[in-house]
C-alpha positions as a printed Julia matrix, in Angstrom:
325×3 Matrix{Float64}:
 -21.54   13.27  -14.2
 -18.65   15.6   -13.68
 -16.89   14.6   -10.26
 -14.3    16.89   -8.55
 -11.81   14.79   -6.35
  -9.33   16.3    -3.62
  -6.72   14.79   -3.41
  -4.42   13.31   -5.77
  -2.7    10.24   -3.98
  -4.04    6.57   -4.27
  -7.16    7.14   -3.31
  -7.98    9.94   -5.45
  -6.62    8.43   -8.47
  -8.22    5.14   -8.15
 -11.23    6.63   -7.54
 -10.93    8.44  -10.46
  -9.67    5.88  -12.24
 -12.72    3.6   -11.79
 -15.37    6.72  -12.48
 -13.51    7.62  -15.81
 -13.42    3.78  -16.82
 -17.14    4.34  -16.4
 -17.68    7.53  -18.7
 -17.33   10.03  -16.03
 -15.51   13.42  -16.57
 -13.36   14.07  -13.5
 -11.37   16.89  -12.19
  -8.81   16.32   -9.57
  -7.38   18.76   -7.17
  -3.96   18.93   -4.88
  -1.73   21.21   -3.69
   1.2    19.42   -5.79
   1.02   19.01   -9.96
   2.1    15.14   -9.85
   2.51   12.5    -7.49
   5.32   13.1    -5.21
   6.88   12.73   -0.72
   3.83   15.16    0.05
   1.69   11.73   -0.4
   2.03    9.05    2.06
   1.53    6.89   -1.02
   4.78    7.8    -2.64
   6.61    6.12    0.49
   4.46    2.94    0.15
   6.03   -1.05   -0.09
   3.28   -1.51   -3.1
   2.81   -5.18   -1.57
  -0.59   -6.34   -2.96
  -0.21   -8.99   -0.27
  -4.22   -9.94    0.95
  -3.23  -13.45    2.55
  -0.61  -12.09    4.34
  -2.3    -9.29    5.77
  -5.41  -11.46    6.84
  -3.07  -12.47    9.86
  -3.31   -8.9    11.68
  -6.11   -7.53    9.92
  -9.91   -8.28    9.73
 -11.46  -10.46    6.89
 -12.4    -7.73    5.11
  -8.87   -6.52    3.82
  -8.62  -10.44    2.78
 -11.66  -10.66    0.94
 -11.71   -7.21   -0.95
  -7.92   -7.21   -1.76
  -7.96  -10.34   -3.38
  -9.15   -8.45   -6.64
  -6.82   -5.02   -6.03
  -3.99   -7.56   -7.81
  -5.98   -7.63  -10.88
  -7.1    -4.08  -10.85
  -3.38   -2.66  -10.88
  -2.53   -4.56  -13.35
  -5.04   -4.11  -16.08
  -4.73    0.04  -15.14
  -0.98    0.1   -14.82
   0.66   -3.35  -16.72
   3.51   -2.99  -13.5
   2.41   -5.61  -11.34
   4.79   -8.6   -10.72
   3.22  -11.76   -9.52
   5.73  -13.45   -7.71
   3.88  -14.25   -5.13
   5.61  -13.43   -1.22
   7.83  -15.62    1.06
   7.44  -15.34    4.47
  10.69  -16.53    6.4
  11.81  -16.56   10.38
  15.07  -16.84   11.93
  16.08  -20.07   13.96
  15.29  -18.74   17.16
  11.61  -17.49   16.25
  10.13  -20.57   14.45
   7.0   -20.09   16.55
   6.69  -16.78   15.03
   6.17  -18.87   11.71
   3.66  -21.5    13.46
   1.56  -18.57   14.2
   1.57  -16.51   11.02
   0.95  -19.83    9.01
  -2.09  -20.3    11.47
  -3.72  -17.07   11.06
  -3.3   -16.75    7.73
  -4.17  -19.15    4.24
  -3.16  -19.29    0.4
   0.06  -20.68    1.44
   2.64  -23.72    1.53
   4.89  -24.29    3.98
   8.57  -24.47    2.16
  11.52  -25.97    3.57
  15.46  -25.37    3.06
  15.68  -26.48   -1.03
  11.94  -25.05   -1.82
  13.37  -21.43   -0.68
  16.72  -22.04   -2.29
  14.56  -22.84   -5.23
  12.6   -19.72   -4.89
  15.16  -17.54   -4.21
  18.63  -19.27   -5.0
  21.0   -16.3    -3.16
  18.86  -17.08    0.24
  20.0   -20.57   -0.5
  21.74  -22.5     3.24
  20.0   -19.61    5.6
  16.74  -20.89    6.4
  15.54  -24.18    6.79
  11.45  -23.12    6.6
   9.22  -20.87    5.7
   5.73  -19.8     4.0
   5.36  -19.47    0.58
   2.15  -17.64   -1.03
   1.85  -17.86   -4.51
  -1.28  -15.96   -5.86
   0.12  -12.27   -4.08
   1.89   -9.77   -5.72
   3.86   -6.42   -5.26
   4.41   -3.88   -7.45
   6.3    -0.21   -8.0
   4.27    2.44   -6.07
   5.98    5.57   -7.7
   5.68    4.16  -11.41
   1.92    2.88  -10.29
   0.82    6.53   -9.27
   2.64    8.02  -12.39
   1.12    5.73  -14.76
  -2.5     5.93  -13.24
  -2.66   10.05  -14.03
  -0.85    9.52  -17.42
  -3.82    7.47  -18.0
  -6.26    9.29  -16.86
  -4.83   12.16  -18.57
  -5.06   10.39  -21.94
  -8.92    9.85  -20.63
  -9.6    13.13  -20.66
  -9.57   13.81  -16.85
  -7.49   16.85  -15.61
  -5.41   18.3   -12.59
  -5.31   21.38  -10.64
  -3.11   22.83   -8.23
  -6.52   24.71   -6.9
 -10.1    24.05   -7.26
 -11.42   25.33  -10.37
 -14.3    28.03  -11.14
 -17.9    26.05  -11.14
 -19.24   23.68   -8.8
 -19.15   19.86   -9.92
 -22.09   17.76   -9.61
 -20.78   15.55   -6.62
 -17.2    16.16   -4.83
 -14.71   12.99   -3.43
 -12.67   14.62   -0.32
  -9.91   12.37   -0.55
  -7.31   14.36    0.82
  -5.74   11.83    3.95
  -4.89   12.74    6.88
  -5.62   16.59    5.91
  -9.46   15.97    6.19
  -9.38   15.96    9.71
 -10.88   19.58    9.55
 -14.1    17.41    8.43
 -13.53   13.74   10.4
 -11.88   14.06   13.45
 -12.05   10.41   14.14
  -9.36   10.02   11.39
  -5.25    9.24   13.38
  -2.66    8.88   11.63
  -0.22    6.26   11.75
   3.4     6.71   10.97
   5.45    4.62    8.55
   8.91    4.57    7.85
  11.01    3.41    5.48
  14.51    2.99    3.45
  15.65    2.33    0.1
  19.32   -0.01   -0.29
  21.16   -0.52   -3.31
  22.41   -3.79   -2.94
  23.75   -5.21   -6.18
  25.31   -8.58   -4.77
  21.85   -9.62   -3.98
  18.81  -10.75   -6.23
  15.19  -11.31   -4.9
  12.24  -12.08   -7.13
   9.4   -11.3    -4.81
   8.55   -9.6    -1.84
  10.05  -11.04    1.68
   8.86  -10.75    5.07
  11.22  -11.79    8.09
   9.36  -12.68   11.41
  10.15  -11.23   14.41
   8.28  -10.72   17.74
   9.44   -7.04   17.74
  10.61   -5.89   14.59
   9.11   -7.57   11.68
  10.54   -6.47    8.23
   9.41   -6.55    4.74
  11.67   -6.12    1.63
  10.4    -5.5    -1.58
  12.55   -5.46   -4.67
  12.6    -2.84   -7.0
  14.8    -3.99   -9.56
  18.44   -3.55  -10.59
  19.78   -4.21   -6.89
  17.61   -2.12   -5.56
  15.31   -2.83   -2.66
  12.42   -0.59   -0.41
  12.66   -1.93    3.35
   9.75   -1.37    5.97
   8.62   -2.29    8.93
   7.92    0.39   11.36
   3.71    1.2    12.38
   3.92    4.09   15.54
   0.72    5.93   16.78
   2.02    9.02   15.65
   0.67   11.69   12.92
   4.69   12.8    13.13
   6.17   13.47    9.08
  10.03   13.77    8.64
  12.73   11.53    8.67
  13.63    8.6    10.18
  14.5     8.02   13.63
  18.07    7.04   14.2
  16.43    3.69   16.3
  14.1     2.87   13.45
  16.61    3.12   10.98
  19.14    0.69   13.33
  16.15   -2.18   13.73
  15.5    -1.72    9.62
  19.44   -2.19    8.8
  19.54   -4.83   11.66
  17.04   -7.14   10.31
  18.13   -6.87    6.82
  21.2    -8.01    7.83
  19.82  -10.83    9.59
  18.15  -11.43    6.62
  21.48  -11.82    4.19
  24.72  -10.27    5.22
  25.72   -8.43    1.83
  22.78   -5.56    3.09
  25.76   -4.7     5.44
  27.51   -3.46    2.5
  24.44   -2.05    1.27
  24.41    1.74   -0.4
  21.44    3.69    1.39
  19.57    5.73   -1.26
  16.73    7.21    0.31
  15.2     7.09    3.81
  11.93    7.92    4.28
   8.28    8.93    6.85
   4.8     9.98    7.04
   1.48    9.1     8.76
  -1.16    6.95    6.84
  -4.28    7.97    7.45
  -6.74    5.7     9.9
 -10.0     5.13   11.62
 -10.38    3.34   15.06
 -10.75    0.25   13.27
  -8.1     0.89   10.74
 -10.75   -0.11    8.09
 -11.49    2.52    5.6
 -14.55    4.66    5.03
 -16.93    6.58    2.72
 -19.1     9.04    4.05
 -21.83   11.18    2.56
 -23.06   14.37    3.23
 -24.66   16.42    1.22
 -23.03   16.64   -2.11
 -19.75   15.61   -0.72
 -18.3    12.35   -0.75
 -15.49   11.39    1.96
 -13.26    8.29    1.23
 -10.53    8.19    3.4
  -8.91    5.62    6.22
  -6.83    3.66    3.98
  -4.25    2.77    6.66
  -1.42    0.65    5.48
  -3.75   -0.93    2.53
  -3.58    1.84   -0.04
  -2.63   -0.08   -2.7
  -4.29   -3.16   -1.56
  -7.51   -1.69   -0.72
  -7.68    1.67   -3.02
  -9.52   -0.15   -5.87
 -12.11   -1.92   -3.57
 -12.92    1.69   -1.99
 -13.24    2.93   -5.41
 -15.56    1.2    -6.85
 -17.93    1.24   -3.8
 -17.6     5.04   -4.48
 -18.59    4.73   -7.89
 -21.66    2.14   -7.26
 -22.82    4.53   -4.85
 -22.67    7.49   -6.91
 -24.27    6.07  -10.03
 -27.48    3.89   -8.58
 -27.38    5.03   -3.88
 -26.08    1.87   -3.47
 -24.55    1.6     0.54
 -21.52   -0.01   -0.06
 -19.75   -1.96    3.27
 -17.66    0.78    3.87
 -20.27    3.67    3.98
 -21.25    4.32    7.35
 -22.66    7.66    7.42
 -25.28    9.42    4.82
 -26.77   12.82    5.73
């Protein structure tokens, strides 16, 4: 089978990823000649983080991004398995009650555990949630090292669809495929990269906070990606002066030597998302849509993907299909 996908992001590339693991010859089409800001994937955290995200999310994120840990790293050898600490300032310890209720795979951790865990957080917080079996990795180097891959595999890229049909084609183009699903939003993300090279974190680390919760992954060398922000908006640019004072202001909270931080890179752009803000494969005709990744791409991509495979080697109707015409 010779499958043309559009669309060259995370879900494209897992997608075709899983069908050239199979023996499929695939084609992929975008606008842009290698991953780059025109994909919302490029400004991803890359937090494969499944018990975590069980606290805001349905079971369904849980249960099929359990695996997406494995799957990155036997495609792309760049995951780090750290695992993720989840901490909460003084004031909002019942923000910390709560996520440790909604959520499993974790330990609660107290003053010399996270000292332990992360020995320049050592005297700032006396609790916190530890989960061990998560992950995070480096979005950028993920995406590059997925089409190197696939390249090696024989699969190639175009900046514009190429002469002869294909025996089934994967719209997996994002938000851009609301010509064809106009039930797809998007949902804006921002985000900022620090270079902070008096501080050292091992793992990804989420701070609590009834308003602005933050997440900061590190990238390596002093560097760290910050996020937080989720607005109903399909809105691409930069950062808002507001978002960027919440980010700065919680990382500070988080350890003071981010107020010295260098700012590298800020960052925006709308994920793409269905009512539910579950993802979705839909069939008609010859074309297959898989699109609605939301703020999983990472963490769901390789579930989605091989649902699209099953389905186009033997009909199955994967969970996520909800439409065949």
């Amino acid at each position: 089978m010779t499958a043309r996908i559009l669309g060259a992001g995370v879900m494209g590339m897992a997608i075709a990823t899983e069908l050239a693991a199979r023996g499929h010859q695939v084609e992929l089409v975008d606008p842009e000649p290698a991953p780059g800001p025109h994909a919302c994937s490029w400004w991803a955290g890359g937090m494969l983080a499944p018990h975590c995200e069980a606290e805001s999310t349905e079971k369904a994120v849980e249960r099929h991004g359990l695996s997406a840990i494995d799957w990155w790293d036997r495609h792309t050898g760049a995951v780090s398995r750290n695992g993720t600490l989840v901490l909460t300032l003084a004031r909002d310890r019942g923000e910390l009650a709560r996520f440790g209720r909604r959520s499993r795979g974790h330990s609660t951790v107290d003053a010399e555990a996270i000292a332990k865990l992360e020995p320049d957080l050592a005297g700032r917080f006396t609790s916190g949630l530890f989960y061990p079996d998560e992950a995070h990795l480096a979005p950028r180097a993920a995406l590059m090292a997925l089409r190197e891959r696939l390249v090696a595999q024989g699969a190639t890229f175009h900046t514009w669809a190429p002469d002869g049909a294909a025996a089934v084609v994967i719209d997996a183009r994002g938000l851009a495929a609301r010509d064809a699903l106009p039930d797809l939003r998007g949902v804006r993300g921002e985000m900022l990269v620090l270079r902070c090279p008096d501080l050292s974190l091992s793992r990804p680390v989420r701070l609590l906070h009834p308003r602005i919760p933050l997440y900061i992954v590190p990238r390596g060398d002093g560097v760290f990606m910050l996020g937080a922000t989720m607005i109903e908006s399909d809105r691409r640019g930069v950062v808002t002066a507001r978002s960027l004072l919440e980010m700065l202001s919680a990382a500070y909270a988080l350890h003071p030597a981010f107020g010295e931080a260098e700012v590298l890179e800020t960052g925006a752009d709308a994920r793409p998302a269905f009512p539910d803000n579950l993802p979705r494969l839909r069939r008609r005709g010859a074309t297959l849509y898989a699109n609605g990744l939301y703020r999983h791409g990472f963490l769901l991509s390789p579930a989605v993907a091989r649902m699209a495979a099953d389905h186009l080697e033997s009909d199955t109707i994967p969970e996520f299909m909800d439409e065949v015409s």
